[in-house]
VEXDREN-2710 file (C-alpha; in Angstrom, 1 decimal):
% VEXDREN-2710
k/r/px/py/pz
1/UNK/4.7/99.3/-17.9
2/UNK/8.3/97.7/-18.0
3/UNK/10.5/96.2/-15.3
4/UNK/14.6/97.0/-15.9
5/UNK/16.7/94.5/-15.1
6/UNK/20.5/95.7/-14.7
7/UNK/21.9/93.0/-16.3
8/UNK/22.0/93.2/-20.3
9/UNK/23.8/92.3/-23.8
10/UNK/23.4/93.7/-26.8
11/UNK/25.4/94.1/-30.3
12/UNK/25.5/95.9/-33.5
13/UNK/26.9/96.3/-36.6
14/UNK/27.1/98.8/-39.6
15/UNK/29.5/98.0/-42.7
16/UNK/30.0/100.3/-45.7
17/UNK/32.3/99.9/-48.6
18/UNK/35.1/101.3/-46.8
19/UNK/34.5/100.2/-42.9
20/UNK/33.0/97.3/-41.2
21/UNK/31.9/98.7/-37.1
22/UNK/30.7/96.4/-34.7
23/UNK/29.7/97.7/-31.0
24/UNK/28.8/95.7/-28.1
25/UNK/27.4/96.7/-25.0
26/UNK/27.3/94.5/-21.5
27/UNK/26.2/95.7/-18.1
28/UNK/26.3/94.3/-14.4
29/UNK/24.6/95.8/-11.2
30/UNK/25.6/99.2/-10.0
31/UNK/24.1/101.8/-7.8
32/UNK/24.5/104.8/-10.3
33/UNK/25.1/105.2/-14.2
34/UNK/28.5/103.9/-15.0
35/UNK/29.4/104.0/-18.7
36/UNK/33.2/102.5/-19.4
37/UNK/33.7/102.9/-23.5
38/UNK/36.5/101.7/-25.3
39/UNK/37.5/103.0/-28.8
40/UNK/40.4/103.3/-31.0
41/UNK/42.1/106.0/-29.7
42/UNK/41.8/108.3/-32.6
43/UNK/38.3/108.5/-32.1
44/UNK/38.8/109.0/-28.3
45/UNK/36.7/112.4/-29.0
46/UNK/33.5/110.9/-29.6
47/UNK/33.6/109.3/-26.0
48/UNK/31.7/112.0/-24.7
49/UNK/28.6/112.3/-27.0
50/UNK/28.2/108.6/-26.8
51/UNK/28.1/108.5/-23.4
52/UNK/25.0/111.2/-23.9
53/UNK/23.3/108.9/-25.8
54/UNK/23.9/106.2/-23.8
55/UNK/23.1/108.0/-20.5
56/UNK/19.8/109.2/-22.3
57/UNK/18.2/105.8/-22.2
58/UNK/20.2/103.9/-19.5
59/UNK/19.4/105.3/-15.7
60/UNK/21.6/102.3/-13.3
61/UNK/24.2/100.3/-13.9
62/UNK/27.8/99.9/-14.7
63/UNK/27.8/99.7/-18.9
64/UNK/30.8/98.7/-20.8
65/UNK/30.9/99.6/-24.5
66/UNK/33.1/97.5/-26.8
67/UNK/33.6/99.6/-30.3
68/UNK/35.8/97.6/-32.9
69/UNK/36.4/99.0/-36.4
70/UNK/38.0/97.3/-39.3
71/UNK/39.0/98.8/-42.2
72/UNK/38.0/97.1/-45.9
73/UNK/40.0/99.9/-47.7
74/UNK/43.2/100.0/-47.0
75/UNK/43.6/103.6/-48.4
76/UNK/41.4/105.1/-45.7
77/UNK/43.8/103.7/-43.3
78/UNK/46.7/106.5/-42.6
79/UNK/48.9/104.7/-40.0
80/UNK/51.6/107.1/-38.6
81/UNK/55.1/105.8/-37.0
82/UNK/56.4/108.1/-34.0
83/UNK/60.1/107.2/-34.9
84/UNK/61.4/109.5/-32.4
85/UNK/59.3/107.8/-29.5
86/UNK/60.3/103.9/-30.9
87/UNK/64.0/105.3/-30.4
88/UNK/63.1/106.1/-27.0
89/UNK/61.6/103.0/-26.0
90/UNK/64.4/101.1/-27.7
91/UNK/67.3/102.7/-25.8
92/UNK/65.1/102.1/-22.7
93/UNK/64.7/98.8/-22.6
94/UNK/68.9/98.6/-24.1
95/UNK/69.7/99.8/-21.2
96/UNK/67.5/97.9/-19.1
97/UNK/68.3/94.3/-21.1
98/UNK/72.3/96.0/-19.9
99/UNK/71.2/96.6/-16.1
100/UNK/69.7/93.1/-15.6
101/UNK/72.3/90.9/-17.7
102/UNK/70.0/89.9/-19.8
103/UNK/71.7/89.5/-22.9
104/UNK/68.8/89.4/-25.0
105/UNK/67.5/90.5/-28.5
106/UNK/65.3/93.7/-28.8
107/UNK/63.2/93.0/-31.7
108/UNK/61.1/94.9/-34.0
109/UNK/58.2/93.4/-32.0
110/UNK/59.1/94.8/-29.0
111/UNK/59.2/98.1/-30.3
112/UNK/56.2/98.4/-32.5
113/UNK/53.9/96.6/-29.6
114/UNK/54.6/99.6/-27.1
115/UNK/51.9/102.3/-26.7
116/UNK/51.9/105.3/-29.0
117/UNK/54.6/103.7/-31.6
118/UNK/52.2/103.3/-34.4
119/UNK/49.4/105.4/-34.5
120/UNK/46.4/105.0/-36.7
121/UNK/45.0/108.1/-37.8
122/UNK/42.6/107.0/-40.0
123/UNK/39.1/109.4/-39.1
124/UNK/41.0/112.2/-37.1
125/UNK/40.1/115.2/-39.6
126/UNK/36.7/113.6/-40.5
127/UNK/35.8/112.5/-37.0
128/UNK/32.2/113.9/-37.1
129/UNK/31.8/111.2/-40.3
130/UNK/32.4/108.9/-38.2
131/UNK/30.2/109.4/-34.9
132/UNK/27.5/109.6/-37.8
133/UNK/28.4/105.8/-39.0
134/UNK/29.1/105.1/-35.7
135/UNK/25.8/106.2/-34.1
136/UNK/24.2/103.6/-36.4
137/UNK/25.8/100.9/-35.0
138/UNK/25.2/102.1/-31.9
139/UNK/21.4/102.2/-31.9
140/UNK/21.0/99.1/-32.9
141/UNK/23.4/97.8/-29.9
142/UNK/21.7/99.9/-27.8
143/UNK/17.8/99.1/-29.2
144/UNK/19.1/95.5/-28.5
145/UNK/20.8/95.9/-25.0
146/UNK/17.3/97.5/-23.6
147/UNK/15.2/94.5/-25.1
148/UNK/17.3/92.3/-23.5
149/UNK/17.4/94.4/-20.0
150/UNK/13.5/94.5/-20.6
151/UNK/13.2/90.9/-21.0
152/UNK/15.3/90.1/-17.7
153/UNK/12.9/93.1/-16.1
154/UNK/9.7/91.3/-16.8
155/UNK/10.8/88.1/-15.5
156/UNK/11.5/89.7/-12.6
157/UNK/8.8/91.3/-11.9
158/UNK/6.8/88.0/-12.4
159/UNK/8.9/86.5/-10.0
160/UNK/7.9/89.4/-7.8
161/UNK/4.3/89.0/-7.9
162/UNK/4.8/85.3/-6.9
163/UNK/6.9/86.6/-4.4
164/UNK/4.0/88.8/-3.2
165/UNK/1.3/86.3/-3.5
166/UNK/3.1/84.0/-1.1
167/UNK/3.7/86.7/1.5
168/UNK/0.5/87.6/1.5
169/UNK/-1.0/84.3/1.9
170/UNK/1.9/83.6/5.1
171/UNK/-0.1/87.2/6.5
172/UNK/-3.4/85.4/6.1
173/UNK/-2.3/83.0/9.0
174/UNK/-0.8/85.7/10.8
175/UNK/-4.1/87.8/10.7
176/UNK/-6.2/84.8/12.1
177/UNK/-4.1/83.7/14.5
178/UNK/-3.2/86.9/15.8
179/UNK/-6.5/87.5/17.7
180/UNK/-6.2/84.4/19.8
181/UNK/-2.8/84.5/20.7
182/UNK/-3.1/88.0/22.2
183/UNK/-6.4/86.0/24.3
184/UNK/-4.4/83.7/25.0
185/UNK/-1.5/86.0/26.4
186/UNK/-4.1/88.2/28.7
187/UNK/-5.4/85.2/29.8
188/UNK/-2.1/83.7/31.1
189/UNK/-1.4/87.4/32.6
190/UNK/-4.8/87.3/34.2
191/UNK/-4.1/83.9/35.9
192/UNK/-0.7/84.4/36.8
193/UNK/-1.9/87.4/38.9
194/UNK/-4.6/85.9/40.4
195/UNK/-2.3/82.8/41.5
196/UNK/0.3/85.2/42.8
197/UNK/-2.2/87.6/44.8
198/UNK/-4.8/87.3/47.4
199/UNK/-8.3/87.7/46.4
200/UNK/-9.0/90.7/49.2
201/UNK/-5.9/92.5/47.9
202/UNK/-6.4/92.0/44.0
203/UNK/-6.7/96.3/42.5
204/UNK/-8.8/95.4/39.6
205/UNK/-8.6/98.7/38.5
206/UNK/-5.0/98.3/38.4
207/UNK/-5.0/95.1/36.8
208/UNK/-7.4/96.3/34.0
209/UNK/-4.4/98.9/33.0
210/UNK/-2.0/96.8/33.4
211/UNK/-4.1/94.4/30.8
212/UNK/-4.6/97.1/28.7
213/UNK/-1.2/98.0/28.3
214/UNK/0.2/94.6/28.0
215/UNK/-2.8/94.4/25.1
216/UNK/-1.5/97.3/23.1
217/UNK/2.1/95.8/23.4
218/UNK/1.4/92.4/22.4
219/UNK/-1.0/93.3/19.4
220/UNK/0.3/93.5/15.9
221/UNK/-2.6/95.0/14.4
222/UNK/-0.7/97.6/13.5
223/UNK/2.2/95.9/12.1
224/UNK/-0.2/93.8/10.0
225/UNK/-2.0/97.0/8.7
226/UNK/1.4/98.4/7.7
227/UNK/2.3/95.5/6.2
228/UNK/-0.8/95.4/4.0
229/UNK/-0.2/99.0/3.1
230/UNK/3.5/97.9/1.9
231/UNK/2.5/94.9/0.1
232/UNK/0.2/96.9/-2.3
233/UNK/2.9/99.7/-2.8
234/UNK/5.7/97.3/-3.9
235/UNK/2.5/96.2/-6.6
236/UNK/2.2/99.9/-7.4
237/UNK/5.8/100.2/-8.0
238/UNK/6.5/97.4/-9.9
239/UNK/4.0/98.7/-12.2
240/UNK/5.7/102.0/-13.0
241/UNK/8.0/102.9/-15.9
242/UNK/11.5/104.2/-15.8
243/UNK/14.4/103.2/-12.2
244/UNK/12.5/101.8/-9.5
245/UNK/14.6/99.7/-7.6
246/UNK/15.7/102.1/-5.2
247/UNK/12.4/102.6/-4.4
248/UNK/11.7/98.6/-4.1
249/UNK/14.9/98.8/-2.2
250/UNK/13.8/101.6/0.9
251/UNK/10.1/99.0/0.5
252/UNK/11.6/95.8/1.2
253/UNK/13.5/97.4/4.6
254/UNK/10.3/98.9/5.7
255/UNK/8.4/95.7/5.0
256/UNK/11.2/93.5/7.0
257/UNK/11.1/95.7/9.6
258/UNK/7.6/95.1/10.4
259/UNK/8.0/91.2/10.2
260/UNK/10.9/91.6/13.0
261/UNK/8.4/93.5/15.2
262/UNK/6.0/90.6/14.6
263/UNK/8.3/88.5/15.9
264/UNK/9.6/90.2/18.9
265/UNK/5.8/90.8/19.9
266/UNK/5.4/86.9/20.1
267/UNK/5.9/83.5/21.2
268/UNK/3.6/81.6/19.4
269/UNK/4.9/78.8/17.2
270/UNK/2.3/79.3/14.6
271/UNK/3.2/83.2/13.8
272/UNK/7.2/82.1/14.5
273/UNK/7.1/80.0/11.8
274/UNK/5.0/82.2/9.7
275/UNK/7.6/85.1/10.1
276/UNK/10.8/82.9/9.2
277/UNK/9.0/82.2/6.4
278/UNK/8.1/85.7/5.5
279/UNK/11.6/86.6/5.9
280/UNK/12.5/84.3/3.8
281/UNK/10.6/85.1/1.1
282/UNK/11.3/89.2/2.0
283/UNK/15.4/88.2/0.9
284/UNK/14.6/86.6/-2.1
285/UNK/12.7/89.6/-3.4
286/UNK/16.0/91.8/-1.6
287/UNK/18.2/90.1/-3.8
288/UNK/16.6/90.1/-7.2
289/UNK/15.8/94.1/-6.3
290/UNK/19.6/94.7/-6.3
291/UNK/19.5/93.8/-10.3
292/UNK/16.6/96.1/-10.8
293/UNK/17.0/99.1/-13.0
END
C-alpha cells in the first residue's frame, strides 16, 4: 500500500527522425486536482485529453506540464506570417513611439516578437499524429512523476509511524498517571470540605454527589480511550491505497481535540507536560499531512 506525497518531478522524452519532444511535469500542494499545461499553441487541442490522462492517475495537487518540441526536419516545420496583424502592431506602436516622443526605431524584432505574428503550423492537420507521439513522452513523464510522488509518500509515512510511536508512548504516562491525579483531586475536594464545614452539619450524601460529579469531570478516561481509537485509525489509513490525506487531515483535528480536553481537565505538571508534548508532535504530523496525496 502506497503513501502519495503532493510534491513530485518527473520528465520524458520521445525523438523520431523528424521531432525531438521532451515533457516535464512538477507539482506543489493543493486541495483539489489542478492541471496547468503548456504547449505550442498549434497543438492547443490536445490540452484536453491530456489532462484526462493526467487526471486519470493524479487525484491532489496543483500539476504543471511543460511540453517542448523541436523540430529536426525543417520541412515539417510550416511557419505562417500574419502580415496583416504585423502591420497592425507596427502602426500601433508608430503611433505610440509619436504620443510619448520617443523618437525611437521600430525594428523587425519588435514586430516579429508580438503574439500571433508568426505562427507555426507545423501538426495542425495531423494533430492526432501527434497526441500519439506525444502520449509517449508523456507516460514516461508521468510513470516517472508518480515514482517520485511515491518515493516522497513512503518517507512520509515512515516519518508517520515514528510520529505515532512517540505519541503513544507520551499516552503511556498519561494513562498511569491519570488514576492518581484524579485521587489526588477528590482527595483535596474531600478535605477542603471538611476544613470549611462543621462535622454535625457535613450532608454526606451530598458530598458523595458532589464527588461523583467532580470524578466524572476530572477523569480523562474517555479522552484517552478515544485517543487510542484515533491513534490506530491514522495506522489504518496510512496503510490504504489511492488520496488519503483528507482523511489524515479531519484525524489529526479529532486527535488534537482530545489532547486540549486533557489539558483543560488538569493541573498536574506531569500530564501538562505530556500534552505540550503531544501537541507538539500532533503539528508535525499536521504539516507533513498537508503534502499528502
Amino acid at each position: 500500500m502506497n503513501v502519495h506525497s503532493m510534491t513530485g518531478y518527473g520528465m520524458g522524452v520521445y525523438s523520431n527522425d523528424e521531432m525531438s519532444i521532451k515533457i516535464e511535469m512538477k507539482s506543489v500542494n493543493n486541495r483539489y486536482c489542478d492541471i496547468a499545461i503548456r504547449l505550442p499553441r498549434n497543438l492547443i487541442s490536445l490540452e484536453d485529453k491530456i489532462k484526462r490522462i493526467i487526471k486519470s492517475k493524479v487525484n491532489r495537487g496543483k500539476v504543471d506540464v511543460f511540453i517542448n518540441i523541436d523540430y529536426i526536419n525543417s520541412t515539417n516545420v510550416n511557419i505562417i506570417v500574419n502580415t496583416a496583424l504585423a502591420e497592425e502592431y507596427y502602426n500601433a506602436l508608430t503611433k505610440l513611439n509619436e504620443q510619448l516622443n520617443l523618437n525611437g526605431k521600430i525594428s523587425l524584432k519588435d514586430i516579429y516578437s508580438m503574439q500571433g505574428v508568426l505562427v507555426n503550423q507545423s501538426g495542425e492537420e495531423n494533430v492526432d499524429e501527434y497526441f500519439l507521439l506525444i502520449e509517449k513522452a508523456l507516460n514516461q513523464a508521468l510513470d516517472n512523476f508518480l515514482n517520485m510522488r511515491s518515493i516522497e509518500g513512503e518517507n512520509l509515512k515512515k516519518d508517520f509511524s515514528e510520529k505515532i510511536k512517540n505519541i503513544c508512548e507520551i499516552m503511556e504516562v498519561i494513562k498511569e498517571r491519570a488514576p492518581l491525579t484524579l485521587e489526588e483531586n477528590i482527595k483535596k475536594l474531600k478535605d477542603t470540605i471538611e476544613q470549611n464545614v462543621e462535622v454535625d452539619k457535613l450532608d454526606i450524601s451530598r458530598l458523595s454527589t458532589e464527588v461523583a460529579i467532580m470524578s466524572d469531570k476530572l477523569s480523562i478516561d474517555e479522552e484517552i480511550t478515544r485517543i487510542k481509537l484515533h491513534l490506530e485509525q491514522f495506522s489504518d489509513i496510512i496503510n490504504l491505497d489511492g488520496a488519503i490525506g483528507r482523511k489524515l487531515d479531519f484525524l489529526i483535528q479529532e486527535l488534537n481535540r482530545e489532547v486540549n480536553t486533557i489539558g483543560s481537565k488538569t493541573t498536574d505538571i506531569t500530564i501538562l507536560n505530556s500534552v505540550v508534548n503531544l501537541k507538539s508532535e500532533i503539528e508535525k504530523i499536521r504539516e507533513q499531512i498537508q503534502n499528502i496525496e
